[in-house]
PQR file of N, CA, C, O and H, with PARSE charges and radii, in Angstrom:
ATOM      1  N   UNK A   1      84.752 118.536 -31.002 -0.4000 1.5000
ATOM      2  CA  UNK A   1      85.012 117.146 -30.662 -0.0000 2.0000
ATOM      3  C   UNK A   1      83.845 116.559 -29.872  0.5500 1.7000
ATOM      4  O   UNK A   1      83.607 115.351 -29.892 -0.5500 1.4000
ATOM      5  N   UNK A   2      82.875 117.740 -28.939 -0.4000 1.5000
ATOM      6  CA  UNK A   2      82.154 116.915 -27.949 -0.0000 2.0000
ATOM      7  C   UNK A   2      80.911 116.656 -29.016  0.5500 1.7000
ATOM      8  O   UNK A   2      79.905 116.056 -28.636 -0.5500 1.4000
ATOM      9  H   UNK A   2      83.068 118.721 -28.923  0.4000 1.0000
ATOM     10  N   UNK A   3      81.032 117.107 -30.270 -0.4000 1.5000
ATOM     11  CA  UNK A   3      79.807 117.073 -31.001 -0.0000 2.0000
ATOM     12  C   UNK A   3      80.001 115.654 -31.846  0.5500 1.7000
ATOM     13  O   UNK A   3      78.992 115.298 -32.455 -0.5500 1.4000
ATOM     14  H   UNK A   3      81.849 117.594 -30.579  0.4000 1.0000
ATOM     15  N   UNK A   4      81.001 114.925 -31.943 -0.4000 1.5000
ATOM     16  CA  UNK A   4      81.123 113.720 -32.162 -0.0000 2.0000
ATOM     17  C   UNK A   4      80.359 112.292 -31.220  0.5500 1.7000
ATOM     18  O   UNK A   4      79.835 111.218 -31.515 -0.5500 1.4000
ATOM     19  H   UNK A   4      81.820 115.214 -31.448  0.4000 1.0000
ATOM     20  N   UNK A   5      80.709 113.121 -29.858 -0.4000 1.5000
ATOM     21  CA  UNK A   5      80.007 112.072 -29.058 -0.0000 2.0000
ATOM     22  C   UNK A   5      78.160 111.800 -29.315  0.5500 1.7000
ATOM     23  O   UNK A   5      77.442 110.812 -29.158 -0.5500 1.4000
ATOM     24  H   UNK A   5      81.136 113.994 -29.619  0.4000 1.0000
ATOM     25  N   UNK A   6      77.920 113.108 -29.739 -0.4000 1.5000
ATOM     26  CA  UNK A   6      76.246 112.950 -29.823 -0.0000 2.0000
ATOM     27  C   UNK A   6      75.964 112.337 -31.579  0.5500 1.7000
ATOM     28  O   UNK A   6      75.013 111.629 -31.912 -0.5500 1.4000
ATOM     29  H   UNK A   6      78.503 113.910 -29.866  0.4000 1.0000
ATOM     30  N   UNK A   7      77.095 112.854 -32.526 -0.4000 1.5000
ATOM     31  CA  UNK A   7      76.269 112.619 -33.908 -0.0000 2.0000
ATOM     32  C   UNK A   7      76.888 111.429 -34.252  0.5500 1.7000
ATOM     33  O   UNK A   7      76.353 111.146 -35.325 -0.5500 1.4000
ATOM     34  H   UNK A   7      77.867 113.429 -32.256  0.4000 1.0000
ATOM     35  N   UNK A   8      77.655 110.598 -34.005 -0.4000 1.5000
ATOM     36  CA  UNK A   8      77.730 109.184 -33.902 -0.0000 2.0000
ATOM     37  C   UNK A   8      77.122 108.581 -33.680  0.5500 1.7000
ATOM     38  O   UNK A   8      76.285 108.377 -34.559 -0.5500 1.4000
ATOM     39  H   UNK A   8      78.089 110.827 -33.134  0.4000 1.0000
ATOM     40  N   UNK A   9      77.016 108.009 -32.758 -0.4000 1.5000
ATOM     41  CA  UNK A   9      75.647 106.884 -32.282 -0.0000 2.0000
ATOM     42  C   UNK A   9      74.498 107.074 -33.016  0.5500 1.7000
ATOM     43  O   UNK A   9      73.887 106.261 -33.708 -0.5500 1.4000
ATOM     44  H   UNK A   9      77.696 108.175 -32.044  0.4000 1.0000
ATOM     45  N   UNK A  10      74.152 108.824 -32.677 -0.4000 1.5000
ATOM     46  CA  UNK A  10      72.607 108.945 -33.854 -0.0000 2.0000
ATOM     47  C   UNK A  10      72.642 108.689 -34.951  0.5500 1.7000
ATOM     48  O   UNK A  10      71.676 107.992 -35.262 -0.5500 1.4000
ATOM     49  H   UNK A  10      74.648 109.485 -32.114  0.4000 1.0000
ATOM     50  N   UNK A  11      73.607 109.006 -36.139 -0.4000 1.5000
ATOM     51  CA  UNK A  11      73.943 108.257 -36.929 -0.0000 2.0000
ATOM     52  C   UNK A  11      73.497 106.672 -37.494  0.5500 1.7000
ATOM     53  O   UNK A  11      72.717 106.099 -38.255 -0.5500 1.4000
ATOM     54  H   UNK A  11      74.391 109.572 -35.886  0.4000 1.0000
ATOM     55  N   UNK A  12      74.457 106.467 -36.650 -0.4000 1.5000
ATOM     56  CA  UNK A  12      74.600 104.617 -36.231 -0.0000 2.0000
ATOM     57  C   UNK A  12      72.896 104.245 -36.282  0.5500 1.7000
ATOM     58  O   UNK A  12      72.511 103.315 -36.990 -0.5500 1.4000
ATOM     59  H   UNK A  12      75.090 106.933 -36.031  0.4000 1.0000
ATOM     60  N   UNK A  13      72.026 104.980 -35.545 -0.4000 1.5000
ATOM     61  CA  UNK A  13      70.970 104.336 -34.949 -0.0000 2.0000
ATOM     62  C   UNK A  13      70.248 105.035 -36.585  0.5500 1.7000
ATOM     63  O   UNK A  13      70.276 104.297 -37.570 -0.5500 1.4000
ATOM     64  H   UNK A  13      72.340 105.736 -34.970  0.4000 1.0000
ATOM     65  N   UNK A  14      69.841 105.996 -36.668 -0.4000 1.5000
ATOM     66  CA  UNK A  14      69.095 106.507 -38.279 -0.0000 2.0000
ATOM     67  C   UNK A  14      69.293 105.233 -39.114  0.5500 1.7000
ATOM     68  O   UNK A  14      68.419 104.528 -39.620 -0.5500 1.4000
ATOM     69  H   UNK A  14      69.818 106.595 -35.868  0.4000 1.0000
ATOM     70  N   UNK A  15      70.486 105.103 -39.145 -0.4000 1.5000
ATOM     71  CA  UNK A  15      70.603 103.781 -40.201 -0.0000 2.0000
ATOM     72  C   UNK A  15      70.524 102.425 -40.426  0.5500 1.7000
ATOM     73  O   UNK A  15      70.558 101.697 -41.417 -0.5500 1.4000
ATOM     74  H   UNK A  15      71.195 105.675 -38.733  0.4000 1.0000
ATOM     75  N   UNK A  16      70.381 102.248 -38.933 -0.4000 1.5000
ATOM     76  CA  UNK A  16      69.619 101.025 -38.669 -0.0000 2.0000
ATOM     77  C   UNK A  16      68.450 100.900 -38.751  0.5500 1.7000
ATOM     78  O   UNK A  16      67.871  99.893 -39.157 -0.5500 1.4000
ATOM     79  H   UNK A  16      70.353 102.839 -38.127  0.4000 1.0000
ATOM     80  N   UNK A  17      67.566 102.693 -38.082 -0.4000 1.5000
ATOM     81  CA  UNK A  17      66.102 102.454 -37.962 -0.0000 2.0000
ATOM     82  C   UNK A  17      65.527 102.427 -39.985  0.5500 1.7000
ATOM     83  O   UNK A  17      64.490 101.936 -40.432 -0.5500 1.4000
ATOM     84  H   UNK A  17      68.036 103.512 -37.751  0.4000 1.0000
ATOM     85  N   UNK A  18      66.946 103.320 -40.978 -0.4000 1.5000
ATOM     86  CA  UNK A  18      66.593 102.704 -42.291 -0.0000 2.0000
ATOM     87  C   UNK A  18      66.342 101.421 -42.659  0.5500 1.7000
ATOM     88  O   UNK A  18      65.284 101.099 -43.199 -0.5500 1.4000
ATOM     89  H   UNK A  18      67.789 103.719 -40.616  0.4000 1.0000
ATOM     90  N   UNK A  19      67.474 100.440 -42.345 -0.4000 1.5000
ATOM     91  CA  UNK A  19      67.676  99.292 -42.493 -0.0000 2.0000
ATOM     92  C   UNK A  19      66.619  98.843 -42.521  0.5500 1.7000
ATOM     93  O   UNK A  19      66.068  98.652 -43.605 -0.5500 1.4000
ATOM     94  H   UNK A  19      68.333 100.701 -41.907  0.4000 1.0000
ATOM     95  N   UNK A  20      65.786  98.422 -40.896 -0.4000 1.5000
ATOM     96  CA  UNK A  20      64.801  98.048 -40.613 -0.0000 2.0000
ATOM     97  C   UNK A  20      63.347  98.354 -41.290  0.5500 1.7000
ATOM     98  O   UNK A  20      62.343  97.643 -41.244 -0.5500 1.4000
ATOM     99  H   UNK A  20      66.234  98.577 -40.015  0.4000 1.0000
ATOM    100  N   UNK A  21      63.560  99.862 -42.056 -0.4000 1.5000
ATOM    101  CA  UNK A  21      62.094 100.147 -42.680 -0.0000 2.0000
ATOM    102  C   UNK A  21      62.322  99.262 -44.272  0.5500 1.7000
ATOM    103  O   UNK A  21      61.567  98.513 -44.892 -0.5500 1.4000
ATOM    104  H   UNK A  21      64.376 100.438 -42.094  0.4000 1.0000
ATOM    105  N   UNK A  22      63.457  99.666 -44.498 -0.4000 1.5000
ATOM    106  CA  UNK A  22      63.670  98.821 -45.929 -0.0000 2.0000
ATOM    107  C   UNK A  22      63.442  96.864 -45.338  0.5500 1.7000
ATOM    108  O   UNK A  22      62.762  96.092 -46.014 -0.5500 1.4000
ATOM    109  H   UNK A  22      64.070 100.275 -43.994  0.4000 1.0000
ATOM    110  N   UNK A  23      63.810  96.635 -44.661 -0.4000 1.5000
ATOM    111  CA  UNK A  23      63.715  94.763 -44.444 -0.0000 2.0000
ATOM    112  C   UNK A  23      62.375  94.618 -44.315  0.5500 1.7000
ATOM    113  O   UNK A  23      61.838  93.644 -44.843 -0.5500 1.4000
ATOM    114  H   UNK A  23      64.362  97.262 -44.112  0.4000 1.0000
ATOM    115  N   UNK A  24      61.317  95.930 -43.309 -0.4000 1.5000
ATOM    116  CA  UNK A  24      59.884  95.523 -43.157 -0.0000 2.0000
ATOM    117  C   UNK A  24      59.518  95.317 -44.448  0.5500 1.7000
ATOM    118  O   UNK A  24      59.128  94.194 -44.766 -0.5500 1.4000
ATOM    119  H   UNK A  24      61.753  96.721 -42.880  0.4000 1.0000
ATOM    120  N   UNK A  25      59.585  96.454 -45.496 -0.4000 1.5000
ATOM    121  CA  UNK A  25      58.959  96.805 -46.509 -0.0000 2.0000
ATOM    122  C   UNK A  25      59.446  95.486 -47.690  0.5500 1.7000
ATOM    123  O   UNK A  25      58.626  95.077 -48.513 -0.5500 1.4000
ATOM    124  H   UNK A  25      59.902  97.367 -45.238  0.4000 1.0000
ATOM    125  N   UNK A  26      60.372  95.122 -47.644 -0.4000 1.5000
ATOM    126  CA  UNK A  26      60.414  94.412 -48.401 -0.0000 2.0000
ATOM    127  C   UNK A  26      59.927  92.970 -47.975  0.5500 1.7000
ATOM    128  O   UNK A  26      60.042  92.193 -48.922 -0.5500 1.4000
ATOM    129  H   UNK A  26      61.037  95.454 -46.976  0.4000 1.0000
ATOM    130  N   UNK A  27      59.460  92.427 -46.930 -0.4000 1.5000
ATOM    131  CA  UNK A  27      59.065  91.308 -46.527 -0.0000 2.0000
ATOM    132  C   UNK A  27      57.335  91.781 -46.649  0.5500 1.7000
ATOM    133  O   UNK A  27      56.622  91.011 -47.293 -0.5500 1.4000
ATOM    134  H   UNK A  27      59.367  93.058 -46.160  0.4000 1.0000
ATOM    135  N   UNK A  28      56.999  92.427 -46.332 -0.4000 1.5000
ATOM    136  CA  UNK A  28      55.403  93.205 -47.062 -0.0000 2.0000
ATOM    137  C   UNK A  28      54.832  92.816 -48.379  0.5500 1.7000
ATOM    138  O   UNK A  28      53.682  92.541 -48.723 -0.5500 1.4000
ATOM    139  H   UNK A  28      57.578  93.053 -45.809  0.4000 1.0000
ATOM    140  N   UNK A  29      56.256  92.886 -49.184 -0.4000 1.5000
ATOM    141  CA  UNK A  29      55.844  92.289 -50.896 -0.0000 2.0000
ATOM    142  C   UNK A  29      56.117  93.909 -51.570  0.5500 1.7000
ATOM    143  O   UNK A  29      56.097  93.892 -52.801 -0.5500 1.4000
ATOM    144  H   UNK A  29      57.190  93.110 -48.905  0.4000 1.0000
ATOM    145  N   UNK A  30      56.344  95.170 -51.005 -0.4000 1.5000
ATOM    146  CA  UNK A  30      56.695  96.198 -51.542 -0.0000 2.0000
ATOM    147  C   UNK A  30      56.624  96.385 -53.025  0.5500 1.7000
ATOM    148  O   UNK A  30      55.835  96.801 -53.875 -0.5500 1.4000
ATOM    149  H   UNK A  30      56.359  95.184 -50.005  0.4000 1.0000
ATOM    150  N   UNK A  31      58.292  95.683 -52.891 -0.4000 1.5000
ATOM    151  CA  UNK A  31      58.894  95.899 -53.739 -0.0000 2.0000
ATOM    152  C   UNK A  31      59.029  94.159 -54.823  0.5500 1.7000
ATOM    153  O   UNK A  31      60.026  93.765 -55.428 -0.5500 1.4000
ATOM    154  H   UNK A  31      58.932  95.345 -52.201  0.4000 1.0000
ATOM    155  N   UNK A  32      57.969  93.625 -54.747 -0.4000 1.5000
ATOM    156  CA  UNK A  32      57.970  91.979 -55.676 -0.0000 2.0000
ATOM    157  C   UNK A  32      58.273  92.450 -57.279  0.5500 1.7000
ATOM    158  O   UNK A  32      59.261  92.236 -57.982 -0.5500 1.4000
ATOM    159  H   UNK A  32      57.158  93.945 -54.256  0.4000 1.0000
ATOM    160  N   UNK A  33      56.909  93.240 -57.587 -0.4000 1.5000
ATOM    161  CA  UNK A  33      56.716  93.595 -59.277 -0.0000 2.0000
ATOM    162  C   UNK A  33      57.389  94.936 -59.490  0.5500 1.7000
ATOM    163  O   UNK A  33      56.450  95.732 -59.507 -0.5500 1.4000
ATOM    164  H   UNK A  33      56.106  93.414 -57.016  0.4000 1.0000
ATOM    165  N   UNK A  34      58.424  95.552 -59.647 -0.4000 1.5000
ATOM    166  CA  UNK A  34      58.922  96.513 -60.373 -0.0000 2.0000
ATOM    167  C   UNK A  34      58.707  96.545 -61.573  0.5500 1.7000
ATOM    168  O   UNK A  34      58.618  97.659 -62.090 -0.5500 1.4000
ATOM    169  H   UNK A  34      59.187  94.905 -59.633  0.4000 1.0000
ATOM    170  N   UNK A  35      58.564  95.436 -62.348 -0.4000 1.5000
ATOM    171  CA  UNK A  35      58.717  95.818 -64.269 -0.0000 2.0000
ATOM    172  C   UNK A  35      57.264  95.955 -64.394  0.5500 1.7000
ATOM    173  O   UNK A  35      56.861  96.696 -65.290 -0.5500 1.4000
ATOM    174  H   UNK A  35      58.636  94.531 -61.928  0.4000 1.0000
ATOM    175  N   UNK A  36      56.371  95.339 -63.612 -0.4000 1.5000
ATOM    176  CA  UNK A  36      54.974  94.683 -64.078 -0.0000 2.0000
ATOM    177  C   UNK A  36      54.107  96.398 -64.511  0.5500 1.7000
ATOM    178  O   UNK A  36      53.621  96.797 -65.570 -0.5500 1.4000
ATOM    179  H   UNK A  36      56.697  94.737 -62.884  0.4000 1.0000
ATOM    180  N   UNK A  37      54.228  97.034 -63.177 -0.4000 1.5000
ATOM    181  CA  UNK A  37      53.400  98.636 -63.440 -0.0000 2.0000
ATOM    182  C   UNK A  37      53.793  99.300 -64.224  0.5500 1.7000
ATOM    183  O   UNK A  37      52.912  99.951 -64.786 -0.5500 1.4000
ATOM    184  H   UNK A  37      54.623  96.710 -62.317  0.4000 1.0000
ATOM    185  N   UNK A  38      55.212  99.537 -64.711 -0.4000 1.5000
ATOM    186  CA  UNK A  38      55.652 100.208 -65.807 -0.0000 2.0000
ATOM    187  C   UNK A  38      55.650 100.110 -67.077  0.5500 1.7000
ATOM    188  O   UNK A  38      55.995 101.014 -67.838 -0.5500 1.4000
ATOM    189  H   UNK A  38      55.927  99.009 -64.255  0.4000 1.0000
ATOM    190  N   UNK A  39      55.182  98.775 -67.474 -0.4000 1.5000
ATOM    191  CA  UNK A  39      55.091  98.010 -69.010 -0.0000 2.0000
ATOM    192  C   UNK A  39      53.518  97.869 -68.694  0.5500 1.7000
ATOM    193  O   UNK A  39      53.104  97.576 -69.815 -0.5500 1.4000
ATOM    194  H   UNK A  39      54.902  98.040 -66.856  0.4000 1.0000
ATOM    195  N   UNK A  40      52.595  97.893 -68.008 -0.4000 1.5000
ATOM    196  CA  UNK A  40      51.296  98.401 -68.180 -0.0000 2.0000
ATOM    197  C   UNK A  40      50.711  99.116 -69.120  0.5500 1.7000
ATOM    198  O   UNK A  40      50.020  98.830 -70.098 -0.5500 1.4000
ATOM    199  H   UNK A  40      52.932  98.131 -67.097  0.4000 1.0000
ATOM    200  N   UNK A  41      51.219 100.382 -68.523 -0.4000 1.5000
ATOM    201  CA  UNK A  41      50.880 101.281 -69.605 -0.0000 2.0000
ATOM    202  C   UNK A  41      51.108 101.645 -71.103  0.5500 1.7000
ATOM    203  O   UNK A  41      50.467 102.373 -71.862 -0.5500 1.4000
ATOM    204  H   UNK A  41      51.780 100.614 -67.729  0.4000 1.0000
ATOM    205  N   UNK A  42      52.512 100.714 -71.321 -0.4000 1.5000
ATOM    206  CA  UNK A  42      52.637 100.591 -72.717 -0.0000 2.0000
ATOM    207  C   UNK A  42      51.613  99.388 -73.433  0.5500 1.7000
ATOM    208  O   UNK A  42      51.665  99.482 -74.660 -0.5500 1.4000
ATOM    209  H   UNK A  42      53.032 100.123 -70.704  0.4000 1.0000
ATOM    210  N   UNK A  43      50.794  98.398 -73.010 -0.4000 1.5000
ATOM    211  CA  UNK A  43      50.214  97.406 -73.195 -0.0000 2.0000
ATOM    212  C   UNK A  43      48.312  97.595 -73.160  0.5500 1.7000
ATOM    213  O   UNK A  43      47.362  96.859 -73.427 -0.5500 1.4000
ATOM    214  H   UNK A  43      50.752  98.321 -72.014  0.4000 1.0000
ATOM    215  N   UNK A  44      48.500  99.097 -72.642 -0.4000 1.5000
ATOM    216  CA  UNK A  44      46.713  99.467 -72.264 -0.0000 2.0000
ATOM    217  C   UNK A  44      46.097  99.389 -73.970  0.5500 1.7000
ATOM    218  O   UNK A  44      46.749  99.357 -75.014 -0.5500 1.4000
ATOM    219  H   UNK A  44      49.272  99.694 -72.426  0.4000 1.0000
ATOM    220  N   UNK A  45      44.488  99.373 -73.741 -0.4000 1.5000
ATOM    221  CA  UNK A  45      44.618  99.197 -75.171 -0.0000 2.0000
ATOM    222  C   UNK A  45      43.112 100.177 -75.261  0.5500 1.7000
ATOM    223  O   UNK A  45      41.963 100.084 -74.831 -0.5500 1.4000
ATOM    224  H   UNK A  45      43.959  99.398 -72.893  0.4000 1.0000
ATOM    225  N   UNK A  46      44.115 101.381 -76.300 -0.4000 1.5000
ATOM    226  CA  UNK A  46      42.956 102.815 -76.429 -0.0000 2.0000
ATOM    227  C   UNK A  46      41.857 102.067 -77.126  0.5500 1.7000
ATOM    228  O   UNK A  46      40.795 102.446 -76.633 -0.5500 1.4000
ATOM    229  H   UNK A  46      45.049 101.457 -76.649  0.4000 1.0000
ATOM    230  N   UNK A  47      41.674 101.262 -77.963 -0.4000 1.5000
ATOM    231  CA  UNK A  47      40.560 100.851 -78.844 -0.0000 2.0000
ATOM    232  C   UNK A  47      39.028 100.974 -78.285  0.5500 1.7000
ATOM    233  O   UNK A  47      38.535  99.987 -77.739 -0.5500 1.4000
ATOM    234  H   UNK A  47      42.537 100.954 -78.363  0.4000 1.0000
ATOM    235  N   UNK A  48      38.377 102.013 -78.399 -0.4000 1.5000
ATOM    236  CA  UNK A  48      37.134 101.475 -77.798 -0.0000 2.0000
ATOM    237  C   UNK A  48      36.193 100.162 -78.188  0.5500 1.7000
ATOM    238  O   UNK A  48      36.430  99.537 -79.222 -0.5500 1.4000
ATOM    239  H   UNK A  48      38.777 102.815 -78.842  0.4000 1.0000
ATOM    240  N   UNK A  49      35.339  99.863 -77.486 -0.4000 1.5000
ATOM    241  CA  UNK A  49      35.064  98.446 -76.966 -0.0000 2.0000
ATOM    242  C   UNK A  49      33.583  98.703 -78.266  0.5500 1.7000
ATOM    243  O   UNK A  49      32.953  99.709 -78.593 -0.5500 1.4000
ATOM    244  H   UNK A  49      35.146 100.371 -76.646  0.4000 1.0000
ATOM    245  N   UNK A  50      33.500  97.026 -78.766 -0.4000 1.5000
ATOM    246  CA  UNK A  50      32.323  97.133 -79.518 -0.0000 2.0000
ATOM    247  C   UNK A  50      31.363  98.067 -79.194  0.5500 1.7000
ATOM    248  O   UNK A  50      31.243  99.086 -79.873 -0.5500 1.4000
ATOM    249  H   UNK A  50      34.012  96.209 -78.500  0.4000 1.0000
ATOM    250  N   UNK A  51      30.889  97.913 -78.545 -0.4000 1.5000
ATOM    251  CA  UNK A  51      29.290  98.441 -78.219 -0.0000 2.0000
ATOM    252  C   UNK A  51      29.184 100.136 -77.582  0.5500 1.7000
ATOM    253  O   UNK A  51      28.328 100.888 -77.115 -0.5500 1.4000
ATOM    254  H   UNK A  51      30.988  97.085 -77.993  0.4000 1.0000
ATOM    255  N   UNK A  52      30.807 100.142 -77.951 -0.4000 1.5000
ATOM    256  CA  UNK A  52      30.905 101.993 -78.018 -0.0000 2.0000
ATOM    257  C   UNK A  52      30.734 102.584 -79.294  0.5500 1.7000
ATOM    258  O   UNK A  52      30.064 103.602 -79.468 -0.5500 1.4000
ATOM    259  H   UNK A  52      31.502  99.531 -78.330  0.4000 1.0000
ATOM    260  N   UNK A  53      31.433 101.858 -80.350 -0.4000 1.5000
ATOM    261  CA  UNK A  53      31.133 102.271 -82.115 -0.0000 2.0000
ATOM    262  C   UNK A  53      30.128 102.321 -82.488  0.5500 1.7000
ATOM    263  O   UNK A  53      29.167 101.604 -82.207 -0.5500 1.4000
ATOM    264  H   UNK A  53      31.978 101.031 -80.209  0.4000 1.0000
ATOM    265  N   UNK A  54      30.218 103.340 -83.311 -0.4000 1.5000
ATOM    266  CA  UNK A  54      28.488 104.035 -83.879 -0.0000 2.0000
ATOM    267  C   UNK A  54      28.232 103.186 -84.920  0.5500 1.7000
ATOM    268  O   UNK A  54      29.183 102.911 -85.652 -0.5500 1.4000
ATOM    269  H   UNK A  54      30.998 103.921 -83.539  0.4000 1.0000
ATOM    270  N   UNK A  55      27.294 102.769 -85.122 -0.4000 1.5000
ATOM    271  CA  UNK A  55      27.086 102.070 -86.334 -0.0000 2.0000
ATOM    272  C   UNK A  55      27.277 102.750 -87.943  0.5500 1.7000
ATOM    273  O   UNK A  55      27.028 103.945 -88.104 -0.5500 1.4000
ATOM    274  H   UNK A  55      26.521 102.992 -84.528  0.4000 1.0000
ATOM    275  N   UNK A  56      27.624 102.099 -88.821 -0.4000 1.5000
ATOM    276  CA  UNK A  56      28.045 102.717 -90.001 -0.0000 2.0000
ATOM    277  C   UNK A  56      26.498 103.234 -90.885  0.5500 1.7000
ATOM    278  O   UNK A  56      25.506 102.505 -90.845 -0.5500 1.4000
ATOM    279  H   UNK A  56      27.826 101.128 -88.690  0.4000 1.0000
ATOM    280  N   UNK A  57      26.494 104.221 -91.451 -0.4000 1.5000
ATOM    281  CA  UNK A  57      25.313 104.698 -92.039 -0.0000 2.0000
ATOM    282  C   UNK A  57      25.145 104.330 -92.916  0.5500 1.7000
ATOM    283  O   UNK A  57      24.141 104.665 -93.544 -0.5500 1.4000
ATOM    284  H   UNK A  57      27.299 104.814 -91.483  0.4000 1.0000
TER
END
């Protein structure tokens, strides 16, 4: 029972000091673009660039 008195409050407080890292982070801009980095890489484009192709013989 006396172990209630200590892991309560700490508790209480962990999840506030979460709270607070998630509200910083998201006022930072964190978390703005979620879709943008992940559809990147489907959109990269393998083609090498003119002036990499060998000329035709």
């Amino acid at each position: 029972m006396e172990a209630l008195y200590l892991l309560i409050p700490l508790s209480i407080v962990i999840v506030f000091v979460a709270i607070c890292i998630f509200f910083c982070m998201s006022d930072s801009g964190q978390f703005d673009d979620m879709v943008g980095p992940a559809l990147r890489i489907l959109h990269d484009d393998d083609k090498p660039a003119q002036s990499e192709q060998l000329p035709p013989d």
